[in-house]
C-alpha positions as CSV (number, residue, x, y, z in Angstrom):
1,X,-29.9,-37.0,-79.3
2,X,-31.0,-35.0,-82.2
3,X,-34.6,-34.9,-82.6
4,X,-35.4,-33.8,-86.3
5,X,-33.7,-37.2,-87.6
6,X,-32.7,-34.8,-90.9
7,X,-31.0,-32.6,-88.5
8,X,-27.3,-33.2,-88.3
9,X,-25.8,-32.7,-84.9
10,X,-23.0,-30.5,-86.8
11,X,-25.5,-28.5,-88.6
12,X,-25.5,-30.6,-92.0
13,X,-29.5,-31.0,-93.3
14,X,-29.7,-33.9,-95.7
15,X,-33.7,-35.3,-96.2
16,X,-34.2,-36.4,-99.8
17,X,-30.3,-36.9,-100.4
18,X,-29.5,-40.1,-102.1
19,X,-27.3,-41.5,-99.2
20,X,-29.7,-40.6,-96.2
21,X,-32.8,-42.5,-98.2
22,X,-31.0,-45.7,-98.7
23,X,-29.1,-46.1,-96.0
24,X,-30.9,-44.5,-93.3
25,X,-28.5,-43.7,-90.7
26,X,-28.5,-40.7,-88.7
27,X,-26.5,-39.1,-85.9
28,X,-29.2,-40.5,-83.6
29,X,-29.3,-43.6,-85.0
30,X,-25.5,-44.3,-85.0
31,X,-25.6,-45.9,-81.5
32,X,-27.9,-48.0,-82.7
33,X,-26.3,-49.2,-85.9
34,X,-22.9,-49.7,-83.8
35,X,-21.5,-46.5,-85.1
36,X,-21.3,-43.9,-82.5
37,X,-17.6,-44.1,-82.9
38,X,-17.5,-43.1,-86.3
39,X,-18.5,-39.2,-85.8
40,X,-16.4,-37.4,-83.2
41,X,-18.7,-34.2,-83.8
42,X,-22.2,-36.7,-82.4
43,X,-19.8,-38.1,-79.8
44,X,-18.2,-34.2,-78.6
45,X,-22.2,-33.0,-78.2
46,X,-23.5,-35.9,-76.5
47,X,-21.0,-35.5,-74.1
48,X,-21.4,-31.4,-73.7
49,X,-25.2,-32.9,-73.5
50,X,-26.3,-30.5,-76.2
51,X,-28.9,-31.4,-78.9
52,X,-26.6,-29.9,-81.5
53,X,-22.9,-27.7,-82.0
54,X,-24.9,-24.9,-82.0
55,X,-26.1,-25.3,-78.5
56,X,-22.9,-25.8,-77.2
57,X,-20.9,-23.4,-75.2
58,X,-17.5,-24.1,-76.3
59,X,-19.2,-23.0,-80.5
60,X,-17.7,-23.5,-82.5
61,X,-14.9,-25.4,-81.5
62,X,-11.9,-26.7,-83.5
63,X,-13.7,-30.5,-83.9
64,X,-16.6,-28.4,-86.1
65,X,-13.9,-25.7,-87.9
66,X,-11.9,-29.0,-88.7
67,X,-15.1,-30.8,-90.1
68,X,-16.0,-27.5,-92.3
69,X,-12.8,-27.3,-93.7
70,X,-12.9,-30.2,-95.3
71,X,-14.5,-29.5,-98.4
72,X,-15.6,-25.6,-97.4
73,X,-19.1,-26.3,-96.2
74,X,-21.3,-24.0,-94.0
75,X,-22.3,-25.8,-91.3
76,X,-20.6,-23.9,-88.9
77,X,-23.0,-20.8,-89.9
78,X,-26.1,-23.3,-90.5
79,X,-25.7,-24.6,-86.3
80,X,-25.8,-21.3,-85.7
81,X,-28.9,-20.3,-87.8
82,X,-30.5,-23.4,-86.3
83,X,-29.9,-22.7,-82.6
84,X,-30.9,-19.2,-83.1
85,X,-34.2,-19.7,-84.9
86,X,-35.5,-23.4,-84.0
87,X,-35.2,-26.6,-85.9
88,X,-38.5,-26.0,-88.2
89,X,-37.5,-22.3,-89.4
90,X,-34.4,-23.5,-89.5
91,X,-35.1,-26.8,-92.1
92,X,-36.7,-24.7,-94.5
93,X,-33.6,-22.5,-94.8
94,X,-31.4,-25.3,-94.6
95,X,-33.1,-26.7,-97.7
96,X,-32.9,-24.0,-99.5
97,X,-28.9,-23.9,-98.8
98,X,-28.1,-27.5,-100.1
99,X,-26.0,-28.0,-96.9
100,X,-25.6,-31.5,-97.6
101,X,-23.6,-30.8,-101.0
102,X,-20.1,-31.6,-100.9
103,X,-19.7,-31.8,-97.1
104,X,-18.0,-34.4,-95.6
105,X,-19.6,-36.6,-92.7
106,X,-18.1,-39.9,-91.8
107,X,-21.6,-41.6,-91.7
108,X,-21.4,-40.9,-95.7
109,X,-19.0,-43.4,-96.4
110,X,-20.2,-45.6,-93.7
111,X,-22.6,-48.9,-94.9
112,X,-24.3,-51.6,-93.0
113,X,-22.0,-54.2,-93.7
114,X,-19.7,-52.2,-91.2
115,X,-21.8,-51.6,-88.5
């Protein structure tokens, strides 16, 4: 569903972090790795049929204020950044904001061995 595989759907940004290198797994990729239940936020677009939250009509709902609260990230404002100026302007500003610091995505504490 997302196509910039660094590109969260929630507007998280996390190429060359640790967890993404090693294990890989994206919000496009859970389906494939038997995850797609694991991440209400990639399940909520795919079935809007939106590429990301920031697409969506209903943005931001309380699924992506409920995600963002938990440890007081910005994705809410980074989805919006990203829908308003397109995925490559927006991964060099993403970068730049360490979005992936300290925010919580359920595909984190996923591994293989569950899949």
């Amino acid at each position: 569903m997302t196509t910039n595989p660094v590109a969260g759907t929630c507007g998280l940004y996390w190429e060359h972090r640790a967890w993404y290198e090693a294990l890989g797994a994206t919000c496009e990729t859970q389906g494939d790795a038997g995850l797609s239940k694991i991440c209400p936020v990639y399940r909520c677009a795919k079935d809007h049929g939106v590429e990301q939250c920031g697409l969506c009509s209903e943005f931001p709902c309380l699924l992506l204020v409920h995600f963002a609260a938990q440890n007081g990230d910005e994705r809410i404002i980074s989805a919006s950044v990203r829908a308003q100026v397109g995925d490559e302007v927006w991964a060099g500003w993403a970068q730049q904001q360490r979005l992936w610091v300290n925010a919580y995505c359920p595909l984190r504490t996923a591994t293989k061995a569950s899949a």
